[in-house]
N, C-alpha and C positions, 0 to 999 in steps of 0.2 A: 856201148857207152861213147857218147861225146863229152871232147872239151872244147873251152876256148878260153884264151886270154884276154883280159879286160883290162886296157891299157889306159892309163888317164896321164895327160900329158906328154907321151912316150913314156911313161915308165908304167912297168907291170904294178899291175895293183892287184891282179886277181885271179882265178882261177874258178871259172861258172862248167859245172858238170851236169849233164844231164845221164842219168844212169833209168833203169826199167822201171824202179819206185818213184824217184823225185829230181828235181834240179837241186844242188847246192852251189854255194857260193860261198870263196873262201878268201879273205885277202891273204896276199901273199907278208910273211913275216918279215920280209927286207924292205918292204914298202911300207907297212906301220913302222917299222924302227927310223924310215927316211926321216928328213931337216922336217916336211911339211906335209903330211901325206891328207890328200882333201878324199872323203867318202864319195863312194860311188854315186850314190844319192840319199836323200834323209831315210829312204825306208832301208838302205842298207848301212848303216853309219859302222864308221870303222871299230872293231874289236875282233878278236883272236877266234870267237867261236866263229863255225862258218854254221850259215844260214839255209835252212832247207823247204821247198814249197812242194806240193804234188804239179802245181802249174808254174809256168817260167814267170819269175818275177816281174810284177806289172812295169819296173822301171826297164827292163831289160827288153818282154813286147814291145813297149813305146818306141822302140829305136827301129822297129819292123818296120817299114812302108805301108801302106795303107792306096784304098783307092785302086786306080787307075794305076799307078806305079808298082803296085802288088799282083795287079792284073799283067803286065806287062812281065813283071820274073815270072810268073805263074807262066806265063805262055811260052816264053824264051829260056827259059831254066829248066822247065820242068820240073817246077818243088808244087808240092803241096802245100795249098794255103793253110793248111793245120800241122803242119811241121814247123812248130813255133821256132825251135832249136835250127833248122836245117835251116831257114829263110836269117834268121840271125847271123848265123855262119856267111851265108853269101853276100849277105846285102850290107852289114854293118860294118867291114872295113875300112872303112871311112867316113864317117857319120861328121853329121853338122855336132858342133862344141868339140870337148876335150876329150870324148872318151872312143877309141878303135876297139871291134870284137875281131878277133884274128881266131883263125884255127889253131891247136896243139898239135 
């Protein structure tokens, strides 16, 4: 099982698992209860159940690299281009907008 945190703005919004069955995704309940808390994205909108896919959610791929850039972790990394989960964990700590994927 892996995790990671799904940070939007600096503050924890979440908790994305990938387990043998499926991914889930769950926001965190101190982050719905904040002043303003903004959803991860429309296909994930904020509420209390968490969310479950046999594939990793298409918002969460899009944050993967692509390309020539994908090619480049592939070589220097050594991840597999079909470790959707592991290439998230490396590559998305610091993503273009407001959302960081960090390890647990």
């Amino acid at each position: 099982m892996r995790q990671a945190k799904i940070i939007i703005d600096q503050s924890l919004a979440g908790i994305l698992t990938e387990n043998e069955e499926a991914y889930i995704f769950e926001y965190d309940e101190d982050y719905l209860k904040s002043k303003s808390p903004k959803p991860v994205s429309l296909t994930l909108p904020l509420q209390k159940e968490s969310f479950k896919s046999e594939i990793l959610f298409p918002f969460f791929d899009g944050l993967i690299p692509e390309g020539w850039l994908l090619d480049i972790v592939h070589k220097n990394w050594k991840l597999n281009p079909r470790d959707r989960m592991g290439l998230l964990l490396a590559t998305c700590k610091d993503c273009i907008g407001n959302i960081s994927v960090r390890p647990l």
